[in-house]
Biopython code that builds the backbone (N, CA, C, O; Angstrom):
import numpy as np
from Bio.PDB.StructureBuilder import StructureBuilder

atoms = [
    (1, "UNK", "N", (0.780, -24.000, -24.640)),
    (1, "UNK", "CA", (-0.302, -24.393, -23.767)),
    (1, "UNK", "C", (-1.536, -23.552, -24.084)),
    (1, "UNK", "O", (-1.430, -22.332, -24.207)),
    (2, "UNK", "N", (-2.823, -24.247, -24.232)),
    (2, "UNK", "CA", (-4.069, -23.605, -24.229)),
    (2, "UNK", "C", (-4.244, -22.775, -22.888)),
    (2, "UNK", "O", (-3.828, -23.076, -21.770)),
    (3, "UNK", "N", (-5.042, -21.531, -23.321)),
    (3, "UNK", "CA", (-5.577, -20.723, -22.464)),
    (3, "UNK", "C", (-6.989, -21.076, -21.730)),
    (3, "UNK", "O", (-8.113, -20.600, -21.894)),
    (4, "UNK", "N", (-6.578, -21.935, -20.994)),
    (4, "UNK", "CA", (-7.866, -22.343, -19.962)),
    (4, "UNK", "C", (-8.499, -21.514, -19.522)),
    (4, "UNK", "O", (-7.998, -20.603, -18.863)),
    (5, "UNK", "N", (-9.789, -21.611, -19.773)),
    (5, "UNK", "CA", (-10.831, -20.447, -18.534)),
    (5, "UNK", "C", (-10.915, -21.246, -17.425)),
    (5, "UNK", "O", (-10.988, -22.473, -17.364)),
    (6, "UNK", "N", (-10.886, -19.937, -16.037)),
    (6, "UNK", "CA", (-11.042, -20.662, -15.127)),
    (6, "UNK", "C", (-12.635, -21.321, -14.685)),
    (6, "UNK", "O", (-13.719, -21.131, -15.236)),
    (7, "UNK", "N", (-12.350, -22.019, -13.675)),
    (7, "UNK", "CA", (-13.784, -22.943, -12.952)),
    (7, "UNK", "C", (-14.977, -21.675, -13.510)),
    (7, "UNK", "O", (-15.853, -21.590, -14.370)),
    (8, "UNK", "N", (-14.371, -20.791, -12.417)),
    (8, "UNK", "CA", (-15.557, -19.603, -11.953)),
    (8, "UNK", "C", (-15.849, -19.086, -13.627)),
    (8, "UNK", "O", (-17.040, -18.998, -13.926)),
    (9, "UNK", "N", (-15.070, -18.826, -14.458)),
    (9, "UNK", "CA", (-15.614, -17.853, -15.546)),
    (9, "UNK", "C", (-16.473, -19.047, -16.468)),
    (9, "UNK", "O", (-17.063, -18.691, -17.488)),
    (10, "UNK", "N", (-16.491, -20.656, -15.967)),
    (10, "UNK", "CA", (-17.351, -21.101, -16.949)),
    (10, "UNK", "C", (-18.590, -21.538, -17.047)),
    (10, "UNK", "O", (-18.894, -21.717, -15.868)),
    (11, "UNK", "N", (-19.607, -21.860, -17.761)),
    (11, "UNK", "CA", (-20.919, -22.168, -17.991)),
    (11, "UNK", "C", (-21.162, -23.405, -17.795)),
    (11, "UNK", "O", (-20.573, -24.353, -18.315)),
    (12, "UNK", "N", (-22.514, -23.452, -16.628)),
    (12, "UNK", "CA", (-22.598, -24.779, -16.613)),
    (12, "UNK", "C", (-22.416, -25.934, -17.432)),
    (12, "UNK", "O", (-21.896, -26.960, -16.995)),
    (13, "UNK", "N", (-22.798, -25.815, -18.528)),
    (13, "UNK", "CA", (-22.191, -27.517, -19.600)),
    (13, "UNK", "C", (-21.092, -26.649, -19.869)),
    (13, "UNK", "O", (-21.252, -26.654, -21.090)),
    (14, "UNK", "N", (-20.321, -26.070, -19.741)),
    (14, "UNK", "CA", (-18.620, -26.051, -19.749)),
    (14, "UNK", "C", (-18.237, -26.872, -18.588)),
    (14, "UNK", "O", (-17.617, -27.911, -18.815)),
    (15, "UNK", "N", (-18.530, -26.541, -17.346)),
    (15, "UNK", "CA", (-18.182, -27.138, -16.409)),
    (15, "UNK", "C", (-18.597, -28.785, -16.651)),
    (15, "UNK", "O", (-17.649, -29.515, -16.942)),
    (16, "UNK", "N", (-19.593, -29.250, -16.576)),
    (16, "UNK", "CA", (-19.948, -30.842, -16.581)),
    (16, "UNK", "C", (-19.130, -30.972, -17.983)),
    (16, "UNK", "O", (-18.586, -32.071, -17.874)),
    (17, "UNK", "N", (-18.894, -30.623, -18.786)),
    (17, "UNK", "CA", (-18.218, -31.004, -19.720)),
    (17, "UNK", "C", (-16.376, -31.457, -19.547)),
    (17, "UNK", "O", (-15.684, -32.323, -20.082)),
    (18, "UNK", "N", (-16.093, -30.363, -18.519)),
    (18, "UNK", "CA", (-14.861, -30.237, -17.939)),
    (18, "UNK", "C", (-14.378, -31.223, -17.114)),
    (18, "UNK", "O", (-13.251, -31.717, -17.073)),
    (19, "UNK", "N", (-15.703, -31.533, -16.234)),
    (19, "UNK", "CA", (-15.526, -32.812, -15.259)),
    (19, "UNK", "C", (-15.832, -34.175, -16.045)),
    (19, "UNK", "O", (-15.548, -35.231, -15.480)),
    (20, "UNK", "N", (-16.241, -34.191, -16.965)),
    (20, "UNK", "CA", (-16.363, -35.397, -17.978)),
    (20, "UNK", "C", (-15.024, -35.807, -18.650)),
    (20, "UNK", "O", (-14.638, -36.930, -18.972)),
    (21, "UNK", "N", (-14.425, -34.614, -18.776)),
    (21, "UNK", "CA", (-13.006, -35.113, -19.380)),
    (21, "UNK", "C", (-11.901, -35.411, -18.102)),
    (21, "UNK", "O", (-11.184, -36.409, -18.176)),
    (22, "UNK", "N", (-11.816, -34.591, -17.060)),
    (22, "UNK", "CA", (-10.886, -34.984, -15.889)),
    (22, "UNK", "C", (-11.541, -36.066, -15.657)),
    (22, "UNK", "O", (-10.570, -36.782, -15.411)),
    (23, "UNK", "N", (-12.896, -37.101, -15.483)),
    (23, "UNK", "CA", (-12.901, -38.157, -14.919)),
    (23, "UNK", "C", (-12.471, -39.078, -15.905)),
    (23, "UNK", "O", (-12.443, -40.244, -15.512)),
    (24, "UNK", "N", (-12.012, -38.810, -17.472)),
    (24, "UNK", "CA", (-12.050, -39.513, -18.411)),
    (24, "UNK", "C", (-9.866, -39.747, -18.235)),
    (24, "UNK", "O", (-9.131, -40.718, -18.415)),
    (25, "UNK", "N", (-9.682, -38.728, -17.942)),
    (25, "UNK", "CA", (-8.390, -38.440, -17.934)),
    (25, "UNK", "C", (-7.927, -39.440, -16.287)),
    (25, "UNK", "O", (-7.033, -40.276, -16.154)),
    (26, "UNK", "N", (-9.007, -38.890, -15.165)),
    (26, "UNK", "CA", (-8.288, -39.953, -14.256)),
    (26, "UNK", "C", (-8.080, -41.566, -14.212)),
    (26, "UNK", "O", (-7.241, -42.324, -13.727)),
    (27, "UNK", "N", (-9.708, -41.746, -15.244)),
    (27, "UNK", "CA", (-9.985, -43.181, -15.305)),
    (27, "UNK", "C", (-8.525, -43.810, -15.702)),
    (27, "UNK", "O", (-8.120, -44.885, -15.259)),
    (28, "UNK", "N", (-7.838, -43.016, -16.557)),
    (28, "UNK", "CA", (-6.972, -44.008, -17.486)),
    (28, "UNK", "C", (-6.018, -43.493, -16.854)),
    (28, "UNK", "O", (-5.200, -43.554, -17.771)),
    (29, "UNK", "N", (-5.331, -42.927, -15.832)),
    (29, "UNK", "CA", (-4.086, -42.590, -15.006)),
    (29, "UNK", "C", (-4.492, -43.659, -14.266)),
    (29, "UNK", "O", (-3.574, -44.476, -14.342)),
    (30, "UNK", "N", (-5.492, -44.157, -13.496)),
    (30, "UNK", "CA", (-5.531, -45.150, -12.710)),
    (30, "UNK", "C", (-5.377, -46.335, -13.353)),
    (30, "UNK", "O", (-4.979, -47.324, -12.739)),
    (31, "UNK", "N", (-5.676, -46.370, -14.662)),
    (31, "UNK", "CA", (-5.993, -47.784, -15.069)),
    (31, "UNK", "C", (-4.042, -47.955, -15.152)),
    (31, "UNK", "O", (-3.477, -48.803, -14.462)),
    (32, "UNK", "N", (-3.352, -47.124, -15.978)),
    (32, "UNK", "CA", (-1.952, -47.207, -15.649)),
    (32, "UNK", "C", (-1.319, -47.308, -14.761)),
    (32, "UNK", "O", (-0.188, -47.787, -14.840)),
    (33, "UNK", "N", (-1.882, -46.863, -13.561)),
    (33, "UNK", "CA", (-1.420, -46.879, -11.945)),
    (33, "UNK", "C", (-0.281, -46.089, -11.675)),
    (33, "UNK", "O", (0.834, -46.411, -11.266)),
    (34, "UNK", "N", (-0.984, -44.501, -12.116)),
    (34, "UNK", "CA", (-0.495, -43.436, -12.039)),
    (34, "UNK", "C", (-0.892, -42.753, -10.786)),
    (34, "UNK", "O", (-1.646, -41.780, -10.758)),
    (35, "UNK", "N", (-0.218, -43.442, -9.503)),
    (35, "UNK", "CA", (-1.398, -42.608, -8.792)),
    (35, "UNK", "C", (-1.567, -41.482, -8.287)),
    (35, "UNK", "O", (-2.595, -41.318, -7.629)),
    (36, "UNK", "N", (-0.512, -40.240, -8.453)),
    (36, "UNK", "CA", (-0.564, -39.098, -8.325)),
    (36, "UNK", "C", (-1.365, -38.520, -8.858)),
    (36, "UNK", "O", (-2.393, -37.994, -8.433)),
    (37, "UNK", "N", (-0.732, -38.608, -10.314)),
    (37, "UNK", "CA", (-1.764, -38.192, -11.282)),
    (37, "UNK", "C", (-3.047, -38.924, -11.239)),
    (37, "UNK", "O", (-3.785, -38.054, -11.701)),
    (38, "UNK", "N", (-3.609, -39.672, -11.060)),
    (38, "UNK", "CA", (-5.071, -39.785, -10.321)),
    (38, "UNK", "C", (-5.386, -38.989, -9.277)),
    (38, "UNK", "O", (-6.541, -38.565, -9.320)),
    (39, "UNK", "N", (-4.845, -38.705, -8.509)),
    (39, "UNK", "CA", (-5.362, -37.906, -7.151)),
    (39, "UNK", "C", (-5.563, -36.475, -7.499)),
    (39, "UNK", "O", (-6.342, -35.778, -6.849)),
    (40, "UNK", "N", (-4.687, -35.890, -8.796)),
    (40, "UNK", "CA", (-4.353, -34.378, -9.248)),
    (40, "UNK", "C", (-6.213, -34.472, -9.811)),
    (40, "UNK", "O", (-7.063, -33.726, -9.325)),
    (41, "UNK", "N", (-6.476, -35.353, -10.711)),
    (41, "UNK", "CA", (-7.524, -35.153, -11.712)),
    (41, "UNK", "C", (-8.833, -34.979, -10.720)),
    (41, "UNK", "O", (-9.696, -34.100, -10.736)),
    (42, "UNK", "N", (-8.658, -36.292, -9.725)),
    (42, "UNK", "CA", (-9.861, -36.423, -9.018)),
    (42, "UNK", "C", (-10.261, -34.896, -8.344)),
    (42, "UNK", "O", (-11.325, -34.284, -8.429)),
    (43, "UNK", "N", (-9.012, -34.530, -7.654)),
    (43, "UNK", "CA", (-9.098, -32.867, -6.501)),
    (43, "UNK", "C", (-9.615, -31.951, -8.093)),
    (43, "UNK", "O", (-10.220, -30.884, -7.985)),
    (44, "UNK", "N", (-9.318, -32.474, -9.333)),
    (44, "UNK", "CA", (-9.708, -30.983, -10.086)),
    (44, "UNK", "C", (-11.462, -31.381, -9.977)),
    (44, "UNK", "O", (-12.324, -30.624, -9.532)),
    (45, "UNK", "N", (-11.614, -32.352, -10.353)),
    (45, "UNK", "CA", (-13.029, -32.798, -10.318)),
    (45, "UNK", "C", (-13.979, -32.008, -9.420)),
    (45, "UNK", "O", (-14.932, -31.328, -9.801)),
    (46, "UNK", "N", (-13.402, -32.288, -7.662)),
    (46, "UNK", "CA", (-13.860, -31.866, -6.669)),
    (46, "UNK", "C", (-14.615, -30.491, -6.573)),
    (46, "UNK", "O", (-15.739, -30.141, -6.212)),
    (47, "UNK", "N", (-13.211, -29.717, -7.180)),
    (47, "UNK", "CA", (-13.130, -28.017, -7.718)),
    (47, "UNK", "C", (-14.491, -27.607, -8.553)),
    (47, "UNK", "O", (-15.367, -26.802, -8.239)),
    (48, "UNK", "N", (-14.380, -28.349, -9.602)),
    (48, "UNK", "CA", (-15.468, -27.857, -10.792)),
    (48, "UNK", "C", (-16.812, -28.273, -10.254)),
    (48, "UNK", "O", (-17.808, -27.610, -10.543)),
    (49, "UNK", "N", (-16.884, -29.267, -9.539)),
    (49, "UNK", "CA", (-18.288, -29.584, -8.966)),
    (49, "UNK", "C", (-18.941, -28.437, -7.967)),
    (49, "UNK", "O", (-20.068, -28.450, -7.473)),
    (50, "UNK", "N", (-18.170, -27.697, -7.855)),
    (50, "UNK", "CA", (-18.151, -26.677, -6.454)),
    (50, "UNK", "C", (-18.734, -25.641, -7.182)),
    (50, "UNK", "O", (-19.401, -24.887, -6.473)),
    (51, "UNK", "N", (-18.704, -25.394, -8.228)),
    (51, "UNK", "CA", (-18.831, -24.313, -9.114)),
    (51, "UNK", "C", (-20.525, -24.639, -9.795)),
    (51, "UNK", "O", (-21.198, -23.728, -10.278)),
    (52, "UNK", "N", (-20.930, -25.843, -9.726)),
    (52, "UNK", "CA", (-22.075, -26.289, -9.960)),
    (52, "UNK", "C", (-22.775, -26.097, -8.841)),
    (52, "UNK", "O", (-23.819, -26.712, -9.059)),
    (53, "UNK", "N", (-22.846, -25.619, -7.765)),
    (53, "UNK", "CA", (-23.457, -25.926, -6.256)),
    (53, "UNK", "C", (-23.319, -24.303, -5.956)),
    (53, "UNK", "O", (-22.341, -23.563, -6.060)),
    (54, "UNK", "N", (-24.607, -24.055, -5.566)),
    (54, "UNK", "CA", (-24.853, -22.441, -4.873)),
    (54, "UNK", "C", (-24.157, -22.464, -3.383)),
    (54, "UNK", "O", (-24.502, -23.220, -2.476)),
    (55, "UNK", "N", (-23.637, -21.978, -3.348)),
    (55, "UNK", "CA", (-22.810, -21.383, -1.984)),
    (55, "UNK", "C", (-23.556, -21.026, -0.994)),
    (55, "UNK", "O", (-23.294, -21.561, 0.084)),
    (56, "UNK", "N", (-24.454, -20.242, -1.033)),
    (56, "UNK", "CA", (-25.946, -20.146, -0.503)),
    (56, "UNK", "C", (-26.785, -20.693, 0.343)),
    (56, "UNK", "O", (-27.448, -20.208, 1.260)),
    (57, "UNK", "N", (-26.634, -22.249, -0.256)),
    (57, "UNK", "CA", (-27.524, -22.886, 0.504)),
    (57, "UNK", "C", (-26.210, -23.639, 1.531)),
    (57, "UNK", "O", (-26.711, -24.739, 1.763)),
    (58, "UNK", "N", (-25.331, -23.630, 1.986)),
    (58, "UNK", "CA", (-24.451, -23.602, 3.156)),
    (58, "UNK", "C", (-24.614, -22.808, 4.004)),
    (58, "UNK", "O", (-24.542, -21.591, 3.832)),
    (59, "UNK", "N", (-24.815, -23.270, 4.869)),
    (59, "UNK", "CA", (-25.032, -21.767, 5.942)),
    (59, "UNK", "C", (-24.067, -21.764, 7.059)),
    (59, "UNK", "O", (-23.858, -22.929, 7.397)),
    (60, "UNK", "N", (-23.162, -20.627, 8.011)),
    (60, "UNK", "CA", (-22.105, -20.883, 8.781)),
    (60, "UNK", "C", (-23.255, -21.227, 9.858)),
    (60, "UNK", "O", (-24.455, -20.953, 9.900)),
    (61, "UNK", "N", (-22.171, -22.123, 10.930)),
    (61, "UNK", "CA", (-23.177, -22.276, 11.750)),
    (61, "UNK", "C", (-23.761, -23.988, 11.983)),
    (61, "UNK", "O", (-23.760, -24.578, 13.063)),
    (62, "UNK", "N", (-24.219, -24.529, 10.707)),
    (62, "UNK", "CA", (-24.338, -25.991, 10.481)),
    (62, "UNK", "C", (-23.502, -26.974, 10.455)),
    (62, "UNK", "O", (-22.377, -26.879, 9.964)),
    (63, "UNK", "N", (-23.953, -27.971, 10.961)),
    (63, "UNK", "CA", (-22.833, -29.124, 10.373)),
    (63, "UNK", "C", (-23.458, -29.948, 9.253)),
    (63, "UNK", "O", (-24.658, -30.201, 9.143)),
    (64, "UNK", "N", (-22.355, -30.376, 8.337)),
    (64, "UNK", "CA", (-22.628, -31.119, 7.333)),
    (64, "UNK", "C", (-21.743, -32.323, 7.417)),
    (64, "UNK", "O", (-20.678, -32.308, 8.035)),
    (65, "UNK", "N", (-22.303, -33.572, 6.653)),
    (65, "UNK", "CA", (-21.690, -34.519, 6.624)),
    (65, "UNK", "C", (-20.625, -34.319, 5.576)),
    (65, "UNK", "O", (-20.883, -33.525, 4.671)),
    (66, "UNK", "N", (-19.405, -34.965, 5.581)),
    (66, "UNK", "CA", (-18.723, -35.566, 4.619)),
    (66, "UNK", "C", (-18.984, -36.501, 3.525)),
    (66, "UNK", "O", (-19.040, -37.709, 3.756)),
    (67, "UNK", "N", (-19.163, -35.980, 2.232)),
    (67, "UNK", "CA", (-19.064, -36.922, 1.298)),
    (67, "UNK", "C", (-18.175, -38.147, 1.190)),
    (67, "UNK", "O", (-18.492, -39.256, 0.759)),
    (68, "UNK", "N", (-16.750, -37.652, 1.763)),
    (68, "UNK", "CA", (-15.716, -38.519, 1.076)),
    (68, "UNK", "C", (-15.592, -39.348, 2.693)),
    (68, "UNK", "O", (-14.966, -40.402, 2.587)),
    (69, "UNK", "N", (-15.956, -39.120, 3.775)),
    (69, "UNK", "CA", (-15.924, -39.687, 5.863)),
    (69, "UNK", "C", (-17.334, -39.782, 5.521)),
    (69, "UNK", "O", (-18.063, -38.935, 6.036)),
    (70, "UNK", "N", (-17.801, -40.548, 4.841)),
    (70, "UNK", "CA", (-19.613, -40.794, 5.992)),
    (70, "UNK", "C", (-19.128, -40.949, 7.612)),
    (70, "UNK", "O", (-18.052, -41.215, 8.148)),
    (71, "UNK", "N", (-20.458, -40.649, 8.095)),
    (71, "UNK", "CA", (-20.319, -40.355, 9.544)),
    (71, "UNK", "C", (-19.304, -39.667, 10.358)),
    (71, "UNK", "O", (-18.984, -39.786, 11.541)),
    (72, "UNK", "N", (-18.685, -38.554, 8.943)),
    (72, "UNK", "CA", (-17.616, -37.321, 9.926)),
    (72, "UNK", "C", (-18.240, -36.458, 9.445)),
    (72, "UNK", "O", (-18.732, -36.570, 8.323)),
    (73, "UNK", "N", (-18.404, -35.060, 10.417)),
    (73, "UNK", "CA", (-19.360, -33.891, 10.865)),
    (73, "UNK", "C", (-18.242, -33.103, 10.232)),
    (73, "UNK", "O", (-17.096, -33.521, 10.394)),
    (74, "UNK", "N", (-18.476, -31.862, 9.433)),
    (74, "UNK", "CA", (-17.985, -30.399, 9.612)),
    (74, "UNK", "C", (-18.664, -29.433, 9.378)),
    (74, "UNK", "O", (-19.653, -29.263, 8.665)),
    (75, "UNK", "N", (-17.811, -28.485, 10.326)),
    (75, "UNK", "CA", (-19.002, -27.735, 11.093)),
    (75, "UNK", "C", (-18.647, -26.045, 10.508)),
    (75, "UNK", "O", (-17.874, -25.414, 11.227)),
    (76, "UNK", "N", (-19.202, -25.310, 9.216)),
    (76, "UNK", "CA", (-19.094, -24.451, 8.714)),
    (76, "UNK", "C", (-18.998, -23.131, 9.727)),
    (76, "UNK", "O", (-19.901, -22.860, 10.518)),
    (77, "UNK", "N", (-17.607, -22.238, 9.576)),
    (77, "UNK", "CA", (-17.958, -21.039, 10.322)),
    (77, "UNK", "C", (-17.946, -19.966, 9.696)),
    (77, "UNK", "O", (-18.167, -18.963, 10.376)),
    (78, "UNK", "N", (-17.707, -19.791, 8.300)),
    (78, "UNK", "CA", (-17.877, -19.055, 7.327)),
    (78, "UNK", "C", (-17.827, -19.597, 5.868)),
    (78, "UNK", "O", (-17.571, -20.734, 5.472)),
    (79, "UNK", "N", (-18.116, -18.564, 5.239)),
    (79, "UNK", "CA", (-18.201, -19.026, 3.470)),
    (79, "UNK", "C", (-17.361, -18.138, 2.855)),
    (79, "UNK", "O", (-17.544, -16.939, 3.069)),
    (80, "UNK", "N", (-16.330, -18.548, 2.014)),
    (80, "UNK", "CA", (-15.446, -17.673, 0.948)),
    (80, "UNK", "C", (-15.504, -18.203, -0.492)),
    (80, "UNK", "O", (-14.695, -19.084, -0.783)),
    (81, "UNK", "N", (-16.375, -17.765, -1.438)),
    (81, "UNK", "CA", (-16.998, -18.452, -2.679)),
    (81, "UNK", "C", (-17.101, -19.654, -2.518)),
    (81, "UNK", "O", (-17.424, -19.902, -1.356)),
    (82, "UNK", "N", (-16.995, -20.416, -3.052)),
    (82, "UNK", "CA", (-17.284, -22.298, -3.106)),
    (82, "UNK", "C", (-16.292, -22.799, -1.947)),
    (82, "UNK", "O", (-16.308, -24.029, -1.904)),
    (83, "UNK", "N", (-15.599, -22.340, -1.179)),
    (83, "UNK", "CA", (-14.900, -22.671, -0.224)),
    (83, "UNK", "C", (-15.905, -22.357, 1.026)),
    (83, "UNK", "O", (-16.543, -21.328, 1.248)),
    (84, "UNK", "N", (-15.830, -23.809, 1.914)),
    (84, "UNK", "CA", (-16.632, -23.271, 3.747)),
    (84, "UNK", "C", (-15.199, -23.459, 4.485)),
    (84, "UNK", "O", (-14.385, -24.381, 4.438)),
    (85, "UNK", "N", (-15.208, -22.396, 5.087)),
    (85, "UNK", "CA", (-14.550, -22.954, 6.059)),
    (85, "UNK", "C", (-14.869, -23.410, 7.799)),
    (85, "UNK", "O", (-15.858, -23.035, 8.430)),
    (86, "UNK", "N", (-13.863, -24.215, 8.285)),
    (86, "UNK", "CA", (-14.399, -24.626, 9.521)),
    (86, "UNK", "C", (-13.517, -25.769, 10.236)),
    (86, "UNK", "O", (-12.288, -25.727, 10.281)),
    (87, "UNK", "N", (-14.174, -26.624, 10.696)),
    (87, "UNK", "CA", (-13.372, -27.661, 11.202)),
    (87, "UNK", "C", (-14.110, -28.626, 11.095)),
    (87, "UNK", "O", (-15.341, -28.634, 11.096)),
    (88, "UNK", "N", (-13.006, -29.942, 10.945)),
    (88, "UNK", "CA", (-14.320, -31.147, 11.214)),
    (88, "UNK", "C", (-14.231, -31.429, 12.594)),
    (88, "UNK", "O", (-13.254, -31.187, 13.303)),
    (89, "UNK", "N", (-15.335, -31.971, 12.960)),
    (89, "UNK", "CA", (-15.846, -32.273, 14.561)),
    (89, "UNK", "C", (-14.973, -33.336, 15.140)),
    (89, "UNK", "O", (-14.775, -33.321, 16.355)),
    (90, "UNK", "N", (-14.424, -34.273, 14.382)),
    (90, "UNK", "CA", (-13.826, -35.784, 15.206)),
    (90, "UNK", "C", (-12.029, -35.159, 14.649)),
    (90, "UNK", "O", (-11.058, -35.913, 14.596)),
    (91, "UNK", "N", (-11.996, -33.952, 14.368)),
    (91, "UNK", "CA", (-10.288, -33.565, 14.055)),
    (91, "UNK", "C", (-9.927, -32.790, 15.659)),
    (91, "UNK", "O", (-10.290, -32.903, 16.830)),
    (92, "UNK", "N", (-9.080, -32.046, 14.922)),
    (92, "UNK", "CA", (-8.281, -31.483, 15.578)),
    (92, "UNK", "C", (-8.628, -30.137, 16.388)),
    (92, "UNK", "O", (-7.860, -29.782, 17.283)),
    (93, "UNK", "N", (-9.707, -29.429, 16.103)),
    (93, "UNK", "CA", (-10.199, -28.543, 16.071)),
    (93, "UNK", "C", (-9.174, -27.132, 15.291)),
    (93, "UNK", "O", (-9.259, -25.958, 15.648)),
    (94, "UNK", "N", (-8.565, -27.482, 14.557)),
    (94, "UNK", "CA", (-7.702, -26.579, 12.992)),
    (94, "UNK", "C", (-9.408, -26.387, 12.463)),
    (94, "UNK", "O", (-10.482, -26.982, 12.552)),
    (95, "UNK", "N", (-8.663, -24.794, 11.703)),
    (95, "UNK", "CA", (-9.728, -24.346, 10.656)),
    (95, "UNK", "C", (-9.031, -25.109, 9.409)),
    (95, "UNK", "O", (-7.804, -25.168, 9.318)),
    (96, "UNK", "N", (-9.800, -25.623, 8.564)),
    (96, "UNK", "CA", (-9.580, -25.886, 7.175)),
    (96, "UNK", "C", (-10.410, -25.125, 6.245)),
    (96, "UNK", "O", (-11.355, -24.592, 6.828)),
    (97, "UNK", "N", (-10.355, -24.834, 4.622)),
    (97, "UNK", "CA", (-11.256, -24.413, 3.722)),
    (97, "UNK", "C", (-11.215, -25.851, 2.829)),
    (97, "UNK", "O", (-10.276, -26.594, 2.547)),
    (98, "UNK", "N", (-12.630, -25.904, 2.518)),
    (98, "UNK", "CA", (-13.039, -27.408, 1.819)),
    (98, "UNK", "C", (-14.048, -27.076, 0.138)),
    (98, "UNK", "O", (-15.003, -26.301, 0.076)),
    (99, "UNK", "N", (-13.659, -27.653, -0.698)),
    (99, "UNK", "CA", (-15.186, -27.204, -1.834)),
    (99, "UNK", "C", (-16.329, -27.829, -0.962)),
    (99, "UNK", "O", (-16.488, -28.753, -0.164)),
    (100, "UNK", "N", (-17.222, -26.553, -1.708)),
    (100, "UNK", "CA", (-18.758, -27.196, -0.989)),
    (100, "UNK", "C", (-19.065, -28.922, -1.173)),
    (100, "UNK", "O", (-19.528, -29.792, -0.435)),
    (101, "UNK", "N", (-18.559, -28.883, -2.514)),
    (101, "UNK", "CA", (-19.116, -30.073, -3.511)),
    (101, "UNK", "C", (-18.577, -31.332, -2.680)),
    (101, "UNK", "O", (-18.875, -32.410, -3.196)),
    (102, "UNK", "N", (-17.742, -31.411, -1.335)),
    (102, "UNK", "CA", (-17.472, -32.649, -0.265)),
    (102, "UNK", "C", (-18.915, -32.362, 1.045)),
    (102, "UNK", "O", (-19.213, -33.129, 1.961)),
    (103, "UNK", "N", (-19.468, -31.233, 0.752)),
    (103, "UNK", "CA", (-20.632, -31.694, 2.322)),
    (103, "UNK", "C", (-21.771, -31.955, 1.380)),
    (103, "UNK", "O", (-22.022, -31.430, 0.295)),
    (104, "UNK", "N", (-22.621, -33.214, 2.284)),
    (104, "UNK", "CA", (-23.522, -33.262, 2.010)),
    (104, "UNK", "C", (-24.745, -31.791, 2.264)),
    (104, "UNK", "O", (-24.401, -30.974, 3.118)),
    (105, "UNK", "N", (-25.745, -31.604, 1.709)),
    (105, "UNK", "CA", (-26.843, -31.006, 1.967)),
    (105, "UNK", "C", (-27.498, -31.387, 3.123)),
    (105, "UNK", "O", (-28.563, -30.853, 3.434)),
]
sb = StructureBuilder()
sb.init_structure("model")
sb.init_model(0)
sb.init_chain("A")
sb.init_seg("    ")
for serial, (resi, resn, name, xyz) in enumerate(atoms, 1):
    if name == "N":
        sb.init_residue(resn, " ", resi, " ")
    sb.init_atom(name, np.array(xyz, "f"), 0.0, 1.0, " ", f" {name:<3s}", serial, name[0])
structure = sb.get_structure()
């Protein structure tokens, strides 16, 4: 097995490069109707996009929309690198940790 660098140690066109091949890799697990392995590629996708997005501009405290729930709220109560954590508003009130790269701005 190749020695993968992780998300965090890589350079932006490493990363978009990275997510170019997992969406290339899920396209054709789905087209087989693999659907685990579609769901594995898509969540890596999620990951590396997170790594493209400043952490920064999340702030605890806000709510953000859902990328993947339009019109579901979560509501950041801290930040742990590309992870917010918090709850969403129409759940359970459970803390979850989410990549940034699912709230909208």
């Amino acid at each position: 097995m190749e020695n993968e660098k992780r998300y965090s140690e890589m350079a932006e066109v490493e990363l978009k490069q990275e997510i170019a091949r997992l969406r290339e890799k899920a396209r054709k697990a789905e087209q087989l109707g693999i659907v685990n392995e579609f769901a594995v590629y898509e969540r890596r996708v999620t990951m590396a996009q997170a790594y493209l997005l400043n952490p920064d501009e999340f702030k605890p405290g806000k709510l953000y929309e859902l990328k993947t729930d339009p019109g579901q709220y979560f509501k950041v109560e801290y930040m742990n690198g590309v992870f917010a954590w918090g709850y969403r508003m129409s759940g359970d009130g459970k803390e979850e940790g989410i990549p940034i790269s699912l709230l909208n701005k």
